[in-house]
Structures are given as C-alpha cells and as structure tokens.
C-alpha positions as CSV (number, residue, x, y, z in Angstrom):
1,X,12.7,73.3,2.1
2,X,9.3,72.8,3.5
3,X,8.7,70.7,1.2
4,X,11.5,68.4,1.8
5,X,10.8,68.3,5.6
6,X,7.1,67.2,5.2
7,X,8.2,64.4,2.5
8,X,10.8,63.8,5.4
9,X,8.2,63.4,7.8
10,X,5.8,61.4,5.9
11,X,9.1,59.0,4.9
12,X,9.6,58.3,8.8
13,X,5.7,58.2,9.7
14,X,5.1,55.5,6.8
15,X,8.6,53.6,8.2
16,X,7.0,54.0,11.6
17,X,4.2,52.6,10.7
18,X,5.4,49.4,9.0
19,X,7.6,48.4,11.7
20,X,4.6,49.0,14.5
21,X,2.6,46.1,12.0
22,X,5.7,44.2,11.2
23,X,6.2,43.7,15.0
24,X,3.0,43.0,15.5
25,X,3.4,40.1,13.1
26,X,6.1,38.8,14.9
27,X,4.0,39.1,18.2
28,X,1.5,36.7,16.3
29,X,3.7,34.2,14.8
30,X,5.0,33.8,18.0
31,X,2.1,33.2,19.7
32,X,0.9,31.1,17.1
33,X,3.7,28.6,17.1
34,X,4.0,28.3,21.3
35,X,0.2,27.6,20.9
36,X,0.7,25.2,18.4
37,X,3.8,23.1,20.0
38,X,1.9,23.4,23.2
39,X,-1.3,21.4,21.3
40,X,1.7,19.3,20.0
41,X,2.6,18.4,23.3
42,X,0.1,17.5,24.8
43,X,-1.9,15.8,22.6
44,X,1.6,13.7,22.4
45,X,1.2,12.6,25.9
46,X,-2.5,12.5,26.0
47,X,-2.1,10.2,23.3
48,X,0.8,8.5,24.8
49,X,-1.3,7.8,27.8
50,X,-4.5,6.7,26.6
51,X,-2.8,4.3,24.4
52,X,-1.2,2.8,27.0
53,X,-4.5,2.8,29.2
54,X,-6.3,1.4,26.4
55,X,-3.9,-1.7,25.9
56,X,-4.2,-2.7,29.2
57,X,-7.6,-2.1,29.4
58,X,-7.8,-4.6,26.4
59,X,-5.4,-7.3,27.8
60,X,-7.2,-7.2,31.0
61,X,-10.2,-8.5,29.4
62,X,-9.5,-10.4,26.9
63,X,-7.6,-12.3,30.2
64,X,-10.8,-12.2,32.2
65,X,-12.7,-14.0,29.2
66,X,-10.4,-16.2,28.0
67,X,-12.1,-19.6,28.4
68,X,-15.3,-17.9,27.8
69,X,-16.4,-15.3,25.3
70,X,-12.5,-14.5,23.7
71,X,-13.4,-13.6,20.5
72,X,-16.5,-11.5,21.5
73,X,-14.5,-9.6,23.5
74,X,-11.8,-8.8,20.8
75,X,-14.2,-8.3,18.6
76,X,-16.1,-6.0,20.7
77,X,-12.7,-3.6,21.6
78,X,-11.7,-3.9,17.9
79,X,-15.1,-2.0,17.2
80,X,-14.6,0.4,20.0
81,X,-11.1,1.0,18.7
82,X,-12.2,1.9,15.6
83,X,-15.4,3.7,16.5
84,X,-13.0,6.0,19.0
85,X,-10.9,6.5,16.3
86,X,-13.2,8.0,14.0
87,X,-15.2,9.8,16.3
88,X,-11.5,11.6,17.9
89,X,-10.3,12.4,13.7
90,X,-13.8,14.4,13.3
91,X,-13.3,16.2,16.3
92,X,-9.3,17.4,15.9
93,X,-11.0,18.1,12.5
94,X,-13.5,20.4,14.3
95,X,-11.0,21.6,16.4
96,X,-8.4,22.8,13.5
97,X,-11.0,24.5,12.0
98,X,-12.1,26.6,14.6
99,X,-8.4,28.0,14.8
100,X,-8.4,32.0,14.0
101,X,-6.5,32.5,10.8
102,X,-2.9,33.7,10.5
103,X,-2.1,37.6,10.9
104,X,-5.9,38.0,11.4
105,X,-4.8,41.0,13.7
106,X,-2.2,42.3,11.9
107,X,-4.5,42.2,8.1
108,X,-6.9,44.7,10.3
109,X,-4.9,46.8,11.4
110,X,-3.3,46.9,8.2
111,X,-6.6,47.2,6.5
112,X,-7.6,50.0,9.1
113,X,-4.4,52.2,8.1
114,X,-5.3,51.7,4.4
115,X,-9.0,53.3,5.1
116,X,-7.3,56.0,6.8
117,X,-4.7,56.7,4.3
118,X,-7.9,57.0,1.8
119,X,-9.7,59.4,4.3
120,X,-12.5,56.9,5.2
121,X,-12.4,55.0,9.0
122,X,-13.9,51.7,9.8
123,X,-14.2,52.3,13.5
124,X,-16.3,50.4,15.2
125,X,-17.9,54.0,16.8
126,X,-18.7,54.8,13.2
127,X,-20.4,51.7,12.0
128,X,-22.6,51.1,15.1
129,X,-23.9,54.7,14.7
C-alpha cells in the first residue's frame, strides 16, 4: 500500500511538473509572437513612411534640377536608393540574429529538472563556487 501511494505521489509530482514547463511554453510562445507582430507592425509603417518620405524627397529634386543637372540627380538618388537598401537588409539581418532562441527558458528549466532527477544540480551557487 505504501508502495502504491509513493508511485501515486511520484505520478502527480511528474504530471505537476510537466504542466508547470508546458505553461511556461505557452508563456513564451506568447510572448514571442506579440513581439514579433509588434516588429511586424512597425516596421510596416516605418516602412510605409519612409517610403513615402523618400519619394517626395526624390520628386522634389529631381523638380528643383530639372533644366539643370536631371540626370545627375537621378542618378545620384538611384545610388542612395540602393546603397540604403543594402545597408538596411544587413542590419534586419543583424537584428534577426540577435533574437534569443525559441523555449530558451523553458529547455533550462527542463534541463535543470533532468540534473536533478539524476541527483546532480547546475545551480548557478554551485558552479561559481
């Protein structure tokens, strides 16, 4: 019987315990995506709005140097363009990198209750001593 009740016990710890880590997966992925459809948004309308800067930016001059220097003015904001747009896909590249990875919290906790379940720790009190 006591044998029954300690199984009993170590069935409803181990259901416990995969619950607490499942929600906390949940937490994450929800957090991940409002982060992500937040980037989403805004980069929609900072987009948006420096495009439509840009263009008018561009038709301005190209009015101001009509009779003058036309086509080294287009050629000139054809380069910037371009240069911009290079410069802005190595830094969202940069910046998509630097993103933590997926269930980083829940993998250590996870990994954390597997070195306990073995009888060894990984505390951080234990490895800075």
């Amino acid at each position: 019987m006591a044998i029954l009740n300690s199984l009993g016990q170590l069935l409803a710890t181990s259901l416990s315990i995969v619950h607490t880590r499942l929600e906390l997966a949940s937490v994450e992925i929800e957090e991940e995506l409002g982060r992500f459809f937040s980037l989403l948004l805004w980069s929609l309308v900072a987009l948006f709005c420096a495009c439509f800067g840009l263009v008018l930016l561009a038709v301005l001059l190209i009015a101001v140097f009509w009779d003058s220097h036309r086509i080294a003015v287009v050629a000139s904001l054809i380069t910037f363009f371009f240069a911009s747009s290079i410069g802005l896909g190595f830094w969202l590249r940069d910046q998509f990198g630097k993103k933590p990875r997926l269930f980083a919290f829940t993998l250590a906790e996870l990994q954390q209750d597997s070195a306990a379940l073995r009888g060894t720790t990984t505390s951080s009190e234990e490895t800075s001593s």
